[in-house]
DRENDO-1510 file (C-alpha; in Angstrom, 1 decimal, always signed):
<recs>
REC; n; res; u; v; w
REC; 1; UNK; -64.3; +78.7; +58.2 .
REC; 2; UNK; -61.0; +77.8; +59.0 .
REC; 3; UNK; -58.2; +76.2; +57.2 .
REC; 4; UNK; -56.9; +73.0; +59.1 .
REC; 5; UNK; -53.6; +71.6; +58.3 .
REC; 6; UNK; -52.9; +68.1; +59.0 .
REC; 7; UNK; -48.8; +66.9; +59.7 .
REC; 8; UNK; -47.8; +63.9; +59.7 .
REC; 9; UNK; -44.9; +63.3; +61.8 .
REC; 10; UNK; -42.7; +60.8; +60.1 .
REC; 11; UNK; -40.0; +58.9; +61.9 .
REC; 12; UNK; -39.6; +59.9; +64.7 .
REC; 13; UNK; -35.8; +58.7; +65.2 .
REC; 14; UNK; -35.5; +61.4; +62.2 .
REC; 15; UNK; -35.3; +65.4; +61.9 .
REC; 16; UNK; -39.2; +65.3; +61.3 .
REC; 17; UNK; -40.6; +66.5; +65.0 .
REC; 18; UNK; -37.7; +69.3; +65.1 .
REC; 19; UNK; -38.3; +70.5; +61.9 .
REC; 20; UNK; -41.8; +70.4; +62.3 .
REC; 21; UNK; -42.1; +72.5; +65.5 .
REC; 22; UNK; -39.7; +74.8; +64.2 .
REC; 23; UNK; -41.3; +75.5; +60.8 .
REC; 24; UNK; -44.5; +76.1; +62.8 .
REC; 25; UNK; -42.7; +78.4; +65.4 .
REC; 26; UNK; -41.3; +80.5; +62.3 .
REC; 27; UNK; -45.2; +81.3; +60.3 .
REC; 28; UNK; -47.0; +83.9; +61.4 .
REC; 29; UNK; -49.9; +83.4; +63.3 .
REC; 30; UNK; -53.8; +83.7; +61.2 .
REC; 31; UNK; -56.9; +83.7; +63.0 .
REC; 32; UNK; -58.3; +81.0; +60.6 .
REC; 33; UNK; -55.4; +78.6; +60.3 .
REC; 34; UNK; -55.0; +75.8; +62.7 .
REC; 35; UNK; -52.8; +73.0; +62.5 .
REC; 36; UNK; -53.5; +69.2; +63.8 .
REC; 37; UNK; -49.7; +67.3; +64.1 .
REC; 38; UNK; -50.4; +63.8; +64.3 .
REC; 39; UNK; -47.4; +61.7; +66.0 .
REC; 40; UNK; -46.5; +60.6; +69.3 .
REC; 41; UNK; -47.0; +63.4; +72.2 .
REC; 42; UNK; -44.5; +62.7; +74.5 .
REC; 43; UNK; -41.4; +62.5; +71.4 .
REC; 44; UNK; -43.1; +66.1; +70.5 .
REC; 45; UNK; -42.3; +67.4; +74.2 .
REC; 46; UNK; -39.2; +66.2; +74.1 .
REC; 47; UNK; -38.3; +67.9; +71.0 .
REC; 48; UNK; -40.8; +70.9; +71.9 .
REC; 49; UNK; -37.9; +71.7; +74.5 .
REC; 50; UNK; -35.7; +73.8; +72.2 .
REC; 51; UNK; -38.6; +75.4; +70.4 .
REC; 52; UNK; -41.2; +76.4; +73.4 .
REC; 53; UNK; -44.2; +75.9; +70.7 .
REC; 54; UNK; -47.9; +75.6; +72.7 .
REC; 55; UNK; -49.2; +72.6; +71.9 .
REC; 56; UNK; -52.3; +71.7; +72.7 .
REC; 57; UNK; -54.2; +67.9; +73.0 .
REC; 58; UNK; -56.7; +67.7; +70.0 .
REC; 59; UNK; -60.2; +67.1; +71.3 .
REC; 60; UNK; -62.4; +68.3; +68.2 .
REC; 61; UNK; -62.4; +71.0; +65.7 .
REC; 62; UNK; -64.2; +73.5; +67.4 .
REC; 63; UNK; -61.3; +74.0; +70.7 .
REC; 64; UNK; -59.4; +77.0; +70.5 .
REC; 65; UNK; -56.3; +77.5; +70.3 .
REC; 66; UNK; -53.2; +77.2; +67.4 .
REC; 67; UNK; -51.0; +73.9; +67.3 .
REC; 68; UNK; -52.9; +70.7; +68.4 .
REC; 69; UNK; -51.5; +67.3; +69.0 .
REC; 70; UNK; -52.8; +64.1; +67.6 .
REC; 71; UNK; -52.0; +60.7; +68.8 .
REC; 72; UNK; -53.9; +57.8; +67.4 .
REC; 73; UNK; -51.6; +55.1; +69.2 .
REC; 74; UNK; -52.7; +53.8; +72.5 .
REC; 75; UNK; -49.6; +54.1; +74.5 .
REC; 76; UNK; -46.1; +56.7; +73.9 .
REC; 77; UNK; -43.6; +55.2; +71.7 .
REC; 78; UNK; -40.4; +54.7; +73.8 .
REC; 79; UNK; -38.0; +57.7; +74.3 .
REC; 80; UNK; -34.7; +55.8; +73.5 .
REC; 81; UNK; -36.0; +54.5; +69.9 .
REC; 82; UNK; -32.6; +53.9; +67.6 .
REC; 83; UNK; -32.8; +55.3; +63.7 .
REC; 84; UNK; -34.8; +53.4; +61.5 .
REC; 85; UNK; -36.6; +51.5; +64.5 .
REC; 86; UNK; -39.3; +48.9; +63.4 .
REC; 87; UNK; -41.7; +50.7; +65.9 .
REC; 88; UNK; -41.1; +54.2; +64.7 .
REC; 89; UNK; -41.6; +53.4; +60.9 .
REC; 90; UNK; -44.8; +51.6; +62.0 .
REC; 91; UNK; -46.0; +54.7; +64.0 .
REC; 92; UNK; -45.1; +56.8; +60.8 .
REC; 93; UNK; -47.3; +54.7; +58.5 .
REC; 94; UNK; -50.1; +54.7; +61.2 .
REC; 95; UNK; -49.8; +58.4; +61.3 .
REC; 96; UNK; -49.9; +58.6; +57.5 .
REC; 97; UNK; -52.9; +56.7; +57.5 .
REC; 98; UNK; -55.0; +59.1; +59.7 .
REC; 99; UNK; -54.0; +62.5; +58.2 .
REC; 100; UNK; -54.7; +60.8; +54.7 .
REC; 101; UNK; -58.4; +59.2; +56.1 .
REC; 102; UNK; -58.9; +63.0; +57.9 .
REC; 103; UNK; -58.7; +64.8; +54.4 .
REC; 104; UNK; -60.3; +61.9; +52.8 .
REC; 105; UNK; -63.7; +62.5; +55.1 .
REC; 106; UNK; -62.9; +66.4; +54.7 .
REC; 107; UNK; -61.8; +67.1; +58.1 .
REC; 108; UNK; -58.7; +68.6; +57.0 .
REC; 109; UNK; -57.9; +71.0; +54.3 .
REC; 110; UNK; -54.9; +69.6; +53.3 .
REC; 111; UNK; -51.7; +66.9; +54.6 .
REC; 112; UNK; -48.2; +67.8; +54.9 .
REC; 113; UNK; -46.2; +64.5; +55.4 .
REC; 114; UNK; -42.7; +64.1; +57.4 .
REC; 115; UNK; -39.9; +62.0; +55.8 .
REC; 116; UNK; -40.1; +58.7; +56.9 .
REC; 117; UNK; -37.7; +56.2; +55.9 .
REC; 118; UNK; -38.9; +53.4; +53.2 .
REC; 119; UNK; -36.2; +50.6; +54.3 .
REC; 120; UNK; -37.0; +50.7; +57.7 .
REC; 121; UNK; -40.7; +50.5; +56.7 .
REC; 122; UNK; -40.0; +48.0; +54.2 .
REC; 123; UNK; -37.8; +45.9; +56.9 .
REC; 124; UNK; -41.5; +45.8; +58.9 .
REC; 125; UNK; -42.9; +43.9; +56.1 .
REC; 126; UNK; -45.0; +46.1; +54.5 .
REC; 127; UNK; -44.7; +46.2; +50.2 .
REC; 128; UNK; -44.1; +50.3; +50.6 .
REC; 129; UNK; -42.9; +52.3; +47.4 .
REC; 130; UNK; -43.2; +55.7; +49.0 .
REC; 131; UNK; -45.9; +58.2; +50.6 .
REC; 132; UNK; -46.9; +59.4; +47.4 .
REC; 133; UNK; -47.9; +55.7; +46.2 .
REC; 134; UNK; -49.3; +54.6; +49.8 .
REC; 135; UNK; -51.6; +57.4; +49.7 .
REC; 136; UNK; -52.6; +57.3; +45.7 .
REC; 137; UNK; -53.1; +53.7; +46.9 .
REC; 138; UNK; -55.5; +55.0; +50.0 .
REC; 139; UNK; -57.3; +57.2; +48.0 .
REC; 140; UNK; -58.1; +54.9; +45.7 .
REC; 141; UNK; -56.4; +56.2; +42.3 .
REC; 142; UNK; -53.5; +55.6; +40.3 .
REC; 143; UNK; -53.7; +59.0; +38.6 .
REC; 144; UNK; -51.4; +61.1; +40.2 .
REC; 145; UNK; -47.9; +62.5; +39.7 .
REC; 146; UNK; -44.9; +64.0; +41.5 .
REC; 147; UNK; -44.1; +67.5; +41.6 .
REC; 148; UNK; -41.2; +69.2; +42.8 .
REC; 149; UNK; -40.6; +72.8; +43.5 .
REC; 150; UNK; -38.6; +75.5; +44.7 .
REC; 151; UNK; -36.5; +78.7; +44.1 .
REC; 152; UNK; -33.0; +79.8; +44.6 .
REC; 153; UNK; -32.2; +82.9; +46.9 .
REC; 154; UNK; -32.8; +84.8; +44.2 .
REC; 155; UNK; -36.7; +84.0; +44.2 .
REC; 156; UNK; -35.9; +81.9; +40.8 .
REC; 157; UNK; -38.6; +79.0; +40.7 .
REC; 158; UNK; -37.3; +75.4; +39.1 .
REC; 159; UNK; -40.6; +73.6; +38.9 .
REC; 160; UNK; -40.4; +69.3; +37.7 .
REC; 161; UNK; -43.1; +67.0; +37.5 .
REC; 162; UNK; -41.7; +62.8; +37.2 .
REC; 163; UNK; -43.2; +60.9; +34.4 .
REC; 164; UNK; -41.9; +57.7; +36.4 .
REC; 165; UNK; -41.2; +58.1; +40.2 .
REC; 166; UNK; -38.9; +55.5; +42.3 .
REC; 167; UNK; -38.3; +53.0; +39.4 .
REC; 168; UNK; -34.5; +51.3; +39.2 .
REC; 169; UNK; -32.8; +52.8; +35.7 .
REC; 170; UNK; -32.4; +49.6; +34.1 .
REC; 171; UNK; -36.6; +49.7; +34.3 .
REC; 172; UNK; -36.8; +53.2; +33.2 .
REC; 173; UNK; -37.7; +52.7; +29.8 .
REC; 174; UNK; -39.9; +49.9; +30.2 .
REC; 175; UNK; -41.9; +52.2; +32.5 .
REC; 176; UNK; -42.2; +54.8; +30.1 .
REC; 177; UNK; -45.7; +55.4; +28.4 .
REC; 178; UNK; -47.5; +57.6; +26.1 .
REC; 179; UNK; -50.8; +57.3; +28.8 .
REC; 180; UNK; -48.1; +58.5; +31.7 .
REC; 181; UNK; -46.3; +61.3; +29.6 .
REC; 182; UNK; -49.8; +63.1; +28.9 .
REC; 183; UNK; -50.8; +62.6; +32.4 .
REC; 184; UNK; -47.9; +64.7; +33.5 .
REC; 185; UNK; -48.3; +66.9; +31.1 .
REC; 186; UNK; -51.8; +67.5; +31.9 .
REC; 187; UNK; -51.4; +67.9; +35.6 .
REC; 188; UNK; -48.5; +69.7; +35.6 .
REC; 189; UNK; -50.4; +72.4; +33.2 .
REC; 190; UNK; -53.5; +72.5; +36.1 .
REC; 191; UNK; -51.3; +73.2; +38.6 .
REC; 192; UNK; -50.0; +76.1; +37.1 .
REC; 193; UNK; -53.5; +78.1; +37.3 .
REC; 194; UNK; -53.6; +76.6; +40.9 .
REC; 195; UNK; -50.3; +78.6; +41.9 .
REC; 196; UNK; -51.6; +81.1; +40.1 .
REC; 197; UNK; -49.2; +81.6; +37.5 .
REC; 198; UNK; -50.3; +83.5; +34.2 .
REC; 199; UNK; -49.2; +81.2; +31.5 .
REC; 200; UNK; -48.7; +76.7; +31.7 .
REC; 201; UNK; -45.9; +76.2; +29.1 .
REC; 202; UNK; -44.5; +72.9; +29.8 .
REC; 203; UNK; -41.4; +71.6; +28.4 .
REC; 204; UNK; -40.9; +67.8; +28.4 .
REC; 205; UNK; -37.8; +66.1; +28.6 .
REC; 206; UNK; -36.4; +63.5; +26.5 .
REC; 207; UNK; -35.5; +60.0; +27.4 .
REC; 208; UNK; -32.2; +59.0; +26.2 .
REC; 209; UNK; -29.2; +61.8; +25.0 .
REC; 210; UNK; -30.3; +64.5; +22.9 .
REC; 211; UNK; -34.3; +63.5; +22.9 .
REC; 212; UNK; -32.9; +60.5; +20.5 .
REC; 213; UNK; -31.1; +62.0; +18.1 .
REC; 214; UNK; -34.4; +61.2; +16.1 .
REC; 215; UNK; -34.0; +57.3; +17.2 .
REC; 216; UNK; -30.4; +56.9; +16.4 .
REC; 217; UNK; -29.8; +57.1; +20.8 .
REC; 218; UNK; -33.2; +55.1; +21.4 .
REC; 219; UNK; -36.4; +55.0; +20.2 .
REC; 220; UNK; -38.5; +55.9; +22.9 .
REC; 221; UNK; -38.6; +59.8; +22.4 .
REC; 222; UNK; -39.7; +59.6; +18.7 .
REC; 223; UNK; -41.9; +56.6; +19.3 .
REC; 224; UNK; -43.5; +57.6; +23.3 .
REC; 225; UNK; -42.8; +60.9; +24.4 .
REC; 226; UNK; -43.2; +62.8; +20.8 .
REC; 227; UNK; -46.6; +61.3; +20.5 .
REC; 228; UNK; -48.1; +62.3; +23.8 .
REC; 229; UNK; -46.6; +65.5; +23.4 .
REC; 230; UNK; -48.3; +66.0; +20.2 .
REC; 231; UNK; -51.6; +64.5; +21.7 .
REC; 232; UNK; -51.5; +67.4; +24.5 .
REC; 233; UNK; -51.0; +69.9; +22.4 .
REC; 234; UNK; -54.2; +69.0; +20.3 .
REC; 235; UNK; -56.3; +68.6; +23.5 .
REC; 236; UNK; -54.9; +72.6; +23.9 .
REC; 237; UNK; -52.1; +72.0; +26.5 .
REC; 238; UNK; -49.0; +74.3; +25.8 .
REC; 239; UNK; -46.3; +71.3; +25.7 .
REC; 240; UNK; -43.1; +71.1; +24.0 .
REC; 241; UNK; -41.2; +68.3; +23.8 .
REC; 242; UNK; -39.1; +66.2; +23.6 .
REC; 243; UNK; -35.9; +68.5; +24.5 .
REC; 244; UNK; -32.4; +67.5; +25.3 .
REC; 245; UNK; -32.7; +67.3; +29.3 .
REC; 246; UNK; -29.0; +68.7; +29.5 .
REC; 247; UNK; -30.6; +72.2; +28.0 .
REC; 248; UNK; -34.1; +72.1; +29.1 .
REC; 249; UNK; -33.3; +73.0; +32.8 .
REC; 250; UNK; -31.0; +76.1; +31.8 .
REC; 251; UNK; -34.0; +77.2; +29.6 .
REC; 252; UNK; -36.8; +76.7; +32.6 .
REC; 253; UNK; -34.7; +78.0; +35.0 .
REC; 254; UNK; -34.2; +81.5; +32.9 .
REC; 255; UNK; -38.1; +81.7; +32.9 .
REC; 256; UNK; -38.5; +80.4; +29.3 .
REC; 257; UNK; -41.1; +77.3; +30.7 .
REC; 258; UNK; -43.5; +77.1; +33.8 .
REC; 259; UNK; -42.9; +73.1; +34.5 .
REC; 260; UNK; -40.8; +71.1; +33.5 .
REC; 261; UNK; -41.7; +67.1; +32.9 .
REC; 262; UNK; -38.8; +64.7; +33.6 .
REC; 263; UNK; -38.8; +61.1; +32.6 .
REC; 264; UNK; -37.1; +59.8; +36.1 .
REC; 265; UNK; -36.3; +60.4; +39.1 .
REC; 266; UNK; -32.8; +61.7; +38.8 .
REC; 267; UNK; -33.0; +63.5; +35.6 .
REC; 268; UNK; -35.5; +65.9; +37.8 .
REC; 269; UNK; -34.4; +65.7; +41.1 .
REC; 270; UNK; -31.0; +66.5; +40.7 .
REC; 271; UNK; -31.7; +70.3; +39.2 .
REC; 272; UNK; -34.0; +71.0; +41.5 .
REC; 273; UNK; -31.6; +70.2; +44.5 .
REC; 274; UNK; -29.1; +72.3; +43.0 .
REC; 275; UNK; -31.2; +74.7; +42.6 .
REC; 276; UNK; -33.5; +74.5; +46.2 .
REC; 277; UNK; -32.0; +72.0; +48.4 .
REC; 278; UNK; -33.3; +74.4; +51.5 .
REC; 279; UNK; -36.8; +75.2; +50.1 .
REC; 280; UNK; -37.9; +72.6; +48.1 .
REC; 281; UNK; -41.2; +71.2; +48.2 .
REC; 282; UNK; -42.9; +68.0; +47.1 .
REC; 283; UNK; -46.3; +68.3; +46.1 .
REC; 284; UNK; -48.7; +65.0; +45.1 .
REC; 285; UNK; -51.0; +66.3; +42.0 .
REC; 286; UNK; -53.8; +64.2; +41.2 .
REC; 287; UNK; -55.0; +63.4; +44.8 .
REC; 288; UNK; -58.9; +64.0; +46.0 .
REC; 289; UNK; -56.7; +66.0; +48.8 .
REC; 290; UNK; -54.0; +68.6; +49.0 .
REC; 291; UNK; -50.9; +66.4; +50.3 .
REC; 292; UNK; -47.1; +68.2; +50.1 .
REC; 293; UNK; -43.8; +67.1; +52.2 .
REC; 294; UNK; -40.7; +68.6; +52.7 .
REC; 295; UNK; -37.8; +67.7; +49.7 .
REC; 296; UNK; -35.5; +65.8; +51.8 .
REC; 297; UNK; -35.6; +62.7; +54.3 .
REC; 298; UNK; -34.9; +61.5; +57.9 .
REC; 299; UNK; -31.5; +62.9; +58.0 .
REC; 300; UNK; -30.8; +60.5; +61.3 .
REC; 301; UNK; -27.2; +62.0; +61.5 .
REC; 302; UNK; -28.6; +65.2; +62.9 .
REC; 303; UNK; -31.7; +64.0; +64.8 .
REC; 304; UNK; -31.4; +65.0; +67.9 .
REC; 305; UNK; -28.9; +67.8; +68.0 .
REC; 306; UNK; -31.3; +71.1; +67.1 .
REC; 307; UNK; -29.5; +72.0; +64.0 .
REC; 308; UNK; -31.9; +70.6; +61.2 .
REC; 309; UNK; -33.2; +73.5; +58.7 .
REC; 310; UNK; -36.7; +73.8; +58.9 .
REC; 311; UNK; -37.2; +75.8; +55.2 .
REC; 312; UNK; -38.1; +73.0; +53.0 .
REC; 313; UNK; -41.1; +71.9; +56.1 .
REC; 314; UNK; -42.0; +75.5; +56.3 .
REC; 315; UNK; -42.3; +76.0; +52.6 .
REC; 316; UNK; -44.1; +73.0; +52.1 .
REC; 317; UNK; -46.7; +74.0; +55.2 .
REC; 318; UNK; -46.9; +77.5; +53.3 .
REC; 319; UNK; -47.6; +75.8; +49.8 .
REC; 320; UNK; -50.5; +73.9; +51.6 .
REC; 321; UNK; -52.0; +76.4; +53.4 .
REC; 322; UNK; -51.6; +78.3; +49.8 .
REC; 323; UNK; -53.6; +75.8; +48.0 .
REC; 324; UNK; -56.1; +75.4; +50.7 .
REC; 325; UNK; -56.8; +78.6; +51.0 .
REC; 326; UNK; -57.3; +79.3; +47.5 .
REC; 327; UNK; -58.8; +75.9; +46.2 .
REC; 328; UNK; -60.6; +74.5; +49.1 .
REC; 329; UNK; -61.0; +70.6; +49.3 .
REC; 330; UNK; -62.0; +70.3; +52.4 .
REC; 331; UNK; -62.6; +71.8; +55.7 .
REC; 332; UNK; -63.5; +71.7; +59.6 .
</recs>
């Protein structure tokens, strides 16, 4: 049976098509992977020019062939589209929407999403937060967390799973719950077996400076996150926590933890890019479906000119087809 991987193409007036066809040019070719890119066809010739990528129009799931073109839209988006154009960041959601629906009915085996942008989506009128919430939203669920990943050049992993995802600071705290620190906890610990790794020990990062200083910096570490740290460990998750943020990275990134869970945005996001700007990946745990993205957005500065780097699209594509492979979801 073979594993097909849905792409969603993102904004177009973005680096998603040329990152996209490159990361596909660059992995090897397997007799049971296929890969179905939904977006506009004629913006994916255009950029196919540089790359020289066969494409082929999708018909159904038996065709043969590698690369496949999807586009749900009844007529070609127009070829001189400015960044962050209304009709591209509606195109991107539309796009979204399929390759989520696809997976949903089992068609695909798992979704890797293109940046899109969320102001020019939000300028369109629609209430978007981000992919990972329109597509929690889609499937129905509001159990499912953030995860970040990637290594350095020399194969070092930094792993982070967000407690809280795209929340303003001054909200931070308020968003902070007991019910969401375990849930990260727990699903960062489940994805550990799924990348195969021999050992889960999460570390869990406090809220405020130095985890609290046992409530003297804010009580939310020895009120919140110390509870639901103390609750995973009794339901037999190996969490520690809550740690000082400033030392937790150094300690995960010598190997001493698996995951590590982060209270915000920032406090996680900022190692990691340090750490993987070029190959990190964003992986949604918790959805009925295997869904990951590339760790970085539309970069509209260098649409256009053939010099976006396709790693952080072609690790995300291999961490799918990874997870697909070994715990299939679904499949043509």
């Amino acid at each position: 049976m073979s594993a097909w991987i849905g792409i969603s193409l993102g904004d177009v007036t973005g680096v998603g098509p040329e990152v996209t066809l490159k990361a596909l040019a660059q992995l090897p070719e397997q007799a049971d992977v296929r890969y179905l890119i939904i977006g506009d066809t004629a913006c994916l010739d255009r950029a196919n020019q540089a790359v020289g990528l066969p494409l082929q129009p999708f018909t159904d799931y038996d065709a043969p062939g590698r690369v496949f073109v999807l586009s749900p839209d009844p007529a070609p988006l127009p070829a001189d589209l400015q960044p962050g154009s209304p009709a591209a960041a509606e195109a991107a959601l539309r796009w979204l929407n399929e390759g989520a629906r696809r997976c949903l009915r089992q068609e695909l085996s798992a979704l890797v999403t293109a940046p899109v942008n969320k102001e020019a989506i939000i300028r369109t009128g629609h209430p978007f937060v981000g992919q990972t919430e329109f597509l929690s939203q889609l499937a129905g669920t509001d159990r499912t967390v953030m995860m970040l990943l990637g290594h350095d050049d020399r194969d070092r992993w930094l792993r982070v799973v967000l407690a809280t995802t795209h929340v303003p600071i001054r909200l931070v705290a308020d968003q902070i719950t007991s019910d969401k620190v375990l849930l990260a906890i727990r699903l960062a610990s489940v994805s550990c077996s799924r990348l195969g790794l021999s050992r889960a020990r999460v570390g869990v990062c406090g809220l405020n400076p130095h985890a609290g200083e046992g409530g003297e910096l804010g009580t939310e570490d020895r009120d919140i996150i110390a509870p639901a740290v103390a609750e995973a460990r009794r339901k037999g998750f190996d969490a520690v926590g809550p740690l000082s943020a400033d030392t937790l990275f150094h300690h995960a990134f010598r190997g001493d933890y698996d995951v590590v869970v982060a209270m915000y945005h920032d406090q996680g996001l900022v190692p990691l890019k340090m750490v993987a700007f070029d190959t990190g990946v964003n992986w949604t745990l918790g959805l009925p479906f295997i869904r990951t993205s590339p760790d970085h957005g539309t970069a509209y500065d260098l649409a256009g000119k053939n010099s976006a780097n396709p790693s952080s699209m072609v690790a995300a594509i291999s961490l799918a087809l990874t997870l697909a492979k070994n715990y299939p979801v679904a499949g043509a």
